[in-house]
C-alpha positions as a printed NumPy array, in Angstrom:
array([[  0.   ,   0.   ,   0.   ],
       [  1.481,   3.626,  -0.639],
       [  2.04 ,   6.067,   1.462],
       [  1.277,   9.498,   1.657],
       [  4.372,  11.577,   1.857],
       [  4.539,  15.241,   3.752],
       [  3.657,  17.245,   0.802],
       [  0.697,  14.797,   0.249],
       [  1.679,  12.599,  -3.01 ],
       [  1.511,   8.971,  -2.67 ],
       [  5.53 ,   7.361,  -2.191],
       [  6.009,   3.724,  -2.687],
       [  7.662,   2.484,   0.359],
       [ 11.298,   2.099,   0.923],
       [ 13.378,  -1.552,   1.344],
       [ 14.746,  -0.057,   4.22 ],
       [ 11.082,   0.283,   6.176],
       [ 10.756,  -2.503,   8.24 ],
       [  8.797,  -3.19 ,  11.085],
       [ 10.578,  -3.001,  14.355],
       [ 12.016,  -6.508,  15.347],
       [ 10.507,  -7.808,  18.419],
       [ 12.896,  -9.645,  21.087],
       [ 12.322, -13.198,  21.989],
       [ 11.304, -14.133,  25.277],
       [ 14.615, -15.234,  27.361],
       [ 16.997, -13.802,  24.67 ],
       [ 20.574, -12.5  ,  26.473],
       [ 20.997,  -9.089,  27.203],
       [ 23.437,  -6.933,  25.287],
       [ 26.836,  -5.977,  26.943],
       [ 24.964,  -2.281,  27.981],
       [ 21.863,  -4.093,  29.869],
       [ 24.189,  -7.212,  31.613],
       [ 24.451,  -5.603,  35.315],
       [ 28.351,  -5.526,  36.786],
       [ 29.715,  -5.156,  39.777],
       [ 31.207,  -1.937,  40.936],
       [ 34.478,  -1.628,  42.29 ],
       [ 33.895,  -0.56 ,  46.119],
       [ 35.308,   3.269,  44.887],
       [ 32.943,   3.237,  42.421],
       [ 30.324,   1.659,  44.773],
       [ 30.989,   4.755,  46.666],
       [ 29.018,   6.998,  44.39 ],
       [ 26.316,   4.544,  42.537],
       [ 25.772,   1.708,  45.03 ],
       [ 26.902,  -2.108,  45.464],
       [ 24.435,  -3.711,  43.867],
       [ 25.182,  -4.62 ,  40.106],
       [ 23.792,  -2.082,  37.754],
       [ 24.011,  -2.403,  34.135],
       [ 26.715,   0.086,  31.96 ],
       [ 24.088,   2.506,  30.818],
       [ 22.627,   2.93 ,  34.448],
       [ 26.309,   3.078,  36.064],
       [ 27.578,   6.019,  33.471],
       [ 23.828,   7.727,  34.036],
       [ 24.489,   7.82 ,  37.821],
       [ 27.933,   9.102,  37.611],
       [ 26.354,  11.867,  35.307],
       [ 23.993,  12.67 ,  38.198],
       [ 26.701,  12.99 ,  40.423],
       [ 29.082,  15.125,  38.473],
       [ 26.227,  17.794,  37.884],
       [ 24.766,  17.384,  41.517],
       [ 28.136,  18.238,  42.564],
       [ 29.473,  20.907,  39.949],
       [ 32.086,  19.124,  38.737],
       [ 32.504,  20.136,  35.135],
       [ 35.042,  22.31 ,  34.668],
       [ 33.271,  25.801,  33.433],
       [ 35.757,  26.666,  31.028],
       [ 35.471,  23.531,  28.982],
       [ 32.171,  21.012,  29.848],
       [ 34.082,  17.655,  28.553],
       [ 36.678,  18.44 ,  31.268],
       [ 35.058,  16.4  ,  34.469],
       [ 37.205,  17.557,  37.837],
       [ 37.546,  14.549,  40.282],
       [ 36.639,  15.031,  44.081],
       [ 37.867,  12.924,  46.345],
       [ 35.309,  10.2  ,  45.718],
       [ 36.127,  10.052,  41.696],
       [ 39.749,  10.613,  42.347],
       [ 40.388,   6.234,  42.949],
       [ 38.032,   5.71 ,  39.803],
       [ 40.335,   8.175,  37.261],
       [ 43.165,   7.81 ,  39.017],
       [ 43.815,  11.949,  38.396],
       [ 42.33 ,  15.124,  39.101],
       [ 40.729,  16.193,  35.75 ],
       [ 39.409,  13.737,  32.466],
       [ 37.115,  14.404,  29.719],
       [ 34.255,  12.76 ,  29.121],
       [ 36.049,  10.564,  26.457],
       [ 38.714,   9.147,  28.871],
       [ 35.617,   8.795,  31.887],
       [ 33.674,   4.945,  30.314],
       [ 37.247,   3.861,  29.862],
       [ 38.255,   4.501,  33.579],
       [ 34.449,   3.378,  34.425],
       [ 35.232,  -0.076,  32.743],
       [ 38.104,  -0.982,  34.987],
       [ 35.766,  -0.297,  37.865],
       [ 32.834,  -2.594,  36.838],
       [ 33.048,  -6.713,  36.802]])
């Protein structure tokens, strides 16, 4: 069946428009939704219970902007407090270098 395109002519429709695939029942979770264990540093800011990736970066995200620490000159900077310090092992990153310091903190 066509459809109607935004200036209103009929469009044939395109290979590329499927319908959304549906996940099986019991299929594994990606590599973001798997929970991990934090580190007990990291555990320090986002809890001990296993968390998955996406909900572990989220959380530090809260924390960083609860606590002001972007640096004002230049948002991607993040500056460590005392309780990010272990997890970046320095005072300053950007928010490039911060999943791969994250990742050495999750298990």
């Amino acid at each position: 069946m066509p459809t109607k395109t935004t200036d209103g002519k009929a469009g044939a429709k395109k290979a590329g428009d499927k319908p959304a695939a549906k996940k099986a029942a019991g299929s594994k979770p990606n590599a973001l939704q798997k929970p991990l264990q934090p580190s007990k540093e990291l555990a320090a800011i986002v809890g001990s219970d296993p968390l998955p990736r996406g909900e572990v970066v989220s959380k530090i995200w809260d924390y960083i902007k609860k606590n002001n620490l972007q640096n004002p000159e230049n948002k991607r900077e993040i500056l460590a407090d005392d309780k990010l310090k272990p997890i970046f092992g320095k005072p300053k990153v950007t928010m490039f270098e911060m999943n791969k310091h994250l990742a050495q903190h999750l298990k």
